[in-house]
N, C-alpha and C positions, 0 to 999 in steps of 0.2 A: 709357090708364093703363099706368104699366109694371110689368112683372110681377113680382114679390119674390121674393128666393131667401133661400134657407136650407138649414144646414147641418144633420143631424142624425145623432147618433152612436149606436151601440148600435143600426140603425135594420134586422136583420137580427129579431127580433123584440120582442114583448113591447110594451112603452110607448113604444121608439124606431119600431117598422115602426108603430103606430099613428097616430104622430104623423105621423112620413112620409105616411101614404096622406094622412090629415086633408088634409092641407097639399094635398099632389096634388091633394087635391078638390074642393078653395079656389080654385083654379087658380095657387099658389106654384111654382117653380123648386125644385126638391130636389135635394141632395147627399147622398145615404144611404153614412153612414161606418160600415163595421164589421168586426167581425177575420175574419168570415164573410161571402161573398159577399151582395148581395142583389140583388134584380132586380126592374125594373121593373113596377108594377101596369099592366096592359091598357090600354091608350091613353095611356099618360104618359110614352113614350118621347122624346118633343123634351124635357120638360123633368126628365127624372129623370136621376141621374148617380149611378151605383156604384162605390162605394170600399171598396176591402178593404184592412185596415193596424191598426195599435198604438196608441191613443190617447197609451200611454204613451212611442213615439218619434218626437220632436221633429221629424224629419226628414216623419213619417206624417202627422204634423199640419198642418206648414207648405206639403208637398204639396199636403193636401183643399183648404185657402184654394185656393192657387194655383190649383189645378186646377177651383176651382169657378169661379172667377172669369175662368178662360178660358172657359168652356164658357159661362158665364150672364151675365157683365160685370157682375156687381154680387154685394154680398154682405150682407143685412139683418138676418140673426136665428144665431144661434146655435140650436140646442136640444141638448143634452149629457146621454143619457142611459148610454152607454157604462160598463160596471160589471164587476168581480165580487162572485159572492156568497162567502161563507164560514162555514162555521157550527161552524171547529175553539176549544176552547175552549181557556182559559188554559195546560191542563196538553197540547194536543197538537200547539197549532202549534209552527214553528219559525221562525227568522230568516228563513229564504229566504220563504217562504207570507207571514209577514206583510207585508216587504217589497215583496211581488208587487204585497197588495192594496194596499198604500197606493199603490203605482206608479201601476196603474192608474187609480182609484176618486179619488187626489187629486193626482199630478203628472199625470197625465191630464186633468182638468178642467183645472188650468192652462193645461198647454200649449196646449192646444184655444183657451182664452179666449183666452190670447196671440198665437197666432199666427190667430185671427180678431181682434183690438181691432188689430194690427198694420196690418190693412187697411184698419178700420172709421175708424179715427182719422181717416186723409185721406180722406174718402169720406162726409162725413155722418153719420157715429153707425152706431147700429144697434142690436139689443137681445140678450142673453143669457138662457138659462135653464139653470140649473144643477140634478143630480139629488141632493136628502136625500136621509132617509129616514125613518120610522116609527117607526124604534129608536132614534132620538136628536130629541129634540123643541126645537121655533123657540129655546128659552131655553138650549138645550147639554145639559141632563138628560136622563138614563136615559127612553130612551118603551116602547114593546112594541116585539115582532119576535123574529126564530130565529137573527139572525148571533151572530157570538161576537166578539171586543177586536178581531180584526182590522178586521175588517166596521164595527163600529160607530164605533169609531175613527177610520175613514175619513170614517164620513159626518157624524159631527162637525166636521170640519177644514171638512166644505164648506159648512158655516155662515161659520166666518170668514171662509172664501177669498169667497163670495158677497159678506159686508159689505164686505171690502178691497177684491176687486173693483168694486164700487159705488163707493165713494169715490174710487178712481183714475182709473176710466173715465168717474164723472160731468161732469169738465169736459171730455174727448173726446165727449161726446154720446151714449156709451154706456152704457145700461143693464143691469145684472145682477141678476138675480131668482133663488131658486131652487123650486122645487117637491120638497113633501116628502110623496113616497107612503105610505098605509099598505100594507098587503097586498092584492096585486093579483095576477089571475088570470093569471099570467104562468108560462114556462118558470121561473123562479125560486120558485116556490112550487109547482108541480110534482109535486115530492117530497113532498110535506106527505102526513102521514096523513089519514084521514077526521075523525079525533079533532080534528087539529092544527087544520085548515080550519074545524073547527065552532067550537072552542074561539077563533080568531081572529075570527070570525062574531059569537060572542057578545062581543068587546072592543070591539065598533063599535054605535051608537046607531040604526045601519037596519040590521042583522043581516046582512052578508053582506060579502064579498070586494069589491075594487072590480074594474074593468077598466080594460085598458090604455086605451082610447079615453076614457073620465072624467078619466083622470090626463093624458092627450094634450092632453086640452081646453082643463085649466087652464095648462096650459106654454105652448100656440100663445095663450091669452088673453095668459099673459103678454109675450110677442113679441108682440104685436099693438100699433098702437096705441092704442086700448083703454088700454091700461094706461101711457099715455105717462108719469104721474104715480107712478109707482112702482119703485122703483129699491132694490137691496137688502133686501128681505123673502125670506122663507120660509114658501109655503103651503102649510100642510097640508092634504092630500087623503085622508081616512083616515075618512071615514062618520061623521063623528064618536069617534073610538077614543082621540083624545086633544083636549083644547083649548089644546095648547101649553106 
């Protein structure tokens, strides 16, 4: 059987190193993309491949393809968890910060899609998964969360970008899904008070934070083929904290 690869961004921690290991585990080919080094789990050296680079330049992007595709000769899933957070509000960011994040958080997911469907196209398909969030719920409305217009703003956009993605990649045989985390016990919630952490505890219907490996699970479900029948949605992973 031949071995799947896949590429995963953000994958230095939190929900991308999660998904990364998952995948390793599984016995998948991994590309771990991230602006910080990352390195290989314990015996998965043949088939792990570390990339440090900018989601948000096009050049860093079309590199990871390239570069995976020498190392692995194939290229099947996407996972796109690459982010930043933000939690400046209306009255303190400024042009350049807001700017930053949309860069990232959504010409970042693009280019990432593009220049893997660039490959994907001649090559058999292949499947995407794109990162919500919490704070902006499947229907585009206001959900929970601590980011501020930046942030949320961002991860609105990757509702549309998911369904446009979808639609254009579906006659290339590629699929794009996104997965849409609540609060997860990540470097990004971190900083949370004890207050903060409880008070998001009690916004979920099993009382407590999720993990990156829960949220990991649903993303590799959706790359999987498992889900061959699913093409542009947004699942929410979030304990129950909101139903969309």
């Amino acid at each position: 059987m031949t071995t799947r690869t896949a590429i995963v961004t953000g994958a230095a921690s939190g929900i991308g190193r999660a998904a990364a290991t998952l995948l390793l585990e599984a016995g998948w080919n991994v590309c771990a993309f991230d602006r910080d080094p990352v390195t290989a789990p314990k015996g998965t050296d043949k088939r792990f491949l570390g990339r440090a680079g900018d989601v948000s330049d096009v050049d860093d992007c079309e590199g990871t393809v390239a570069e995976t595709v020498i190392r692995f000769g194939r290229l099947d899933a996407l996972l796109h968890f690459a982010a930043l957070h933000d939690t400046g509000t209306w009255d303190e960011l400024d042009r350049r910060t807001f700017n930053r994040v949309l860069s990232v958080n959504v010409t970042g997911a693009f280019l990432m899609a593009q220049a893997a469907a660039n490959w994907m196209k001649d090559h058999d398909g292949g499947a995407m998964v794109l990162t919500g969030s919490g704070s902006i719920n499947v229907s585009g409305l206001g959900g929970h969360g601590r980011g501020g217009p930046a942030y949320v703003t961002s991860k609105a956009a990757i509702i549309g970008l998911t369904r446009s993605l979808a639609r254009s990649f579906g006659p290339l045989g590629i699929r794009v899904n996104a997965v849409s985390p609540g609060a997860t016990d990540t470097a990004m919630t971190a900083s949370y008070s004890d207050d903060a952490k409880t008070k998001v505890a009690e916004r979920t219907l099993v009382g407590r934070m999720g993990t990156p490996e829960e949220i990991a699970r649903v993303a590799i479900f959706l790359a999987s083929d498992d889900a061959a029948y699913m093409t542009g949605e947004i699942v929410n992973v979030n304990g129950g904290g909101s139903f969309g």
